[in-house]
C-alpha positions in Angstrom: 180.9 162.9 186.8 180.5 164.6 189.9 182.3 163.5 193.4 180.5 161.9 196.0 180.5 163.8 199.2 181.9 162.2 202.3 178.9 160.2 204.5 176.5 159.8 201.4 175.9 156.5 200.2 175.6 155.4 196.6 172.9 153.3 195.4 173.8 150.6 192.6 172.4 148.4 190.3 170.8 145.5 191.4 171.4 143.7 187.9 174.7 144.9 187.5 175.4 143.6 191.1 174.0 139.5 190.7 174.8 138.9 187.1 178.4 140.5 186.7 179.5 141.8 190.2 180.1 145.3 189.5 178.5 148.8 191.1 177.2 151.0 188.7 175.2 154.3 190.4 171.4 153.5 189.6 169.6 156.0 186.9 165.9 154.7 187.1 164.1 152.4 189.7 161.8 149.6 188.4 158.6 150.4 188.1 156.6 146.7 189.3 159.5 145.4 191.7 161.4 148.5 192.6 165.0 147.6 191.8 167.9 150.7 191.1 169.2 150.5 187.4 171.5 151.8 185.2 171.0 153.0 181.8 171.9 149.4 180.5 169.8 147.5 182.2 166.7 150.1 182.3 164.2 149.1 179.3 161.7 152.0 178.9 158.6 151.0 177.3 155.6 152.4 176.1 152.5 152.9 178.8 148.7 153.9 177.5 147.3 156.3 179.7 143.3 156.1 180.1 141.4 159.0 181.4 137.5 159.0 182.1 135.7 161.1 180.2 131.9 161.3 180.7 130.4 157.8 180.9 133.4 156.4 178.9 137.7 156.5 179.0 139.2 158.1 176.4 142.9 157.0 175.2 145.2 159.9 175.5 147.2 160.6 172.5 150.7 160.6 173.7 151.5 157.7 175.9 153.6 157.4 178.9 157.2 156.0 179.6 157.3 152.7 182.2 160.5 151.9 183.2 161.4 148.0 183.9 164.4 145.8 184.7 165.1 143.4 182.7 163.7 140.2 184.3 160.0 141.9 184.5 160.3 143.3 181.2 161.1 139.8 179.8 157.9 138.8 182.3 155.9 141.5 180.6 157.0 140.3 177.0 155.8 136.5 177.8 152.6 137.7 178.9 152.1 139.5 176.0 152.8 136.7 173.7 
């Protein structure tokens, strides 16, 4: 783990901060509410990317990584449901 240099501030994450009161460094930013993570409490999901392809959209074969945090990944699951 690398120092920090003097002056530079550290960003943390905002679950680690309101549910147990510790600063962890953030990894990944949320991608619907825009809240700093750590690797613990970023959930990475599966995103299907659409391109439009003549008078259609064709789904790509490979999809994309969302990041979320876990109160609107939980959001996302309910809606899904």
């Amino acid at each position: 783990m690398s120092a920090i240099e003097p002056g530079r501030r550290t960003v943390h994450c905002y679950d680690c901060h309101s549910l147990e009161g510790t600063a962890t460094p953030v990894l990944a930013t949320c991608v619907h509410c825009g809240a700093g993570l750590c690797a613990a409490h970023a959930n990475a999901t599966p995103h299907s990317v659409h391109r439009v392809t003549g008078t259609g959209t064709a789904l790509q074969p490979t999809a994309a990584r969302r990041i979320l945090c876990t109160t609107c990944h939980k959001a996302q699951s309910h809606q899904l449901s």
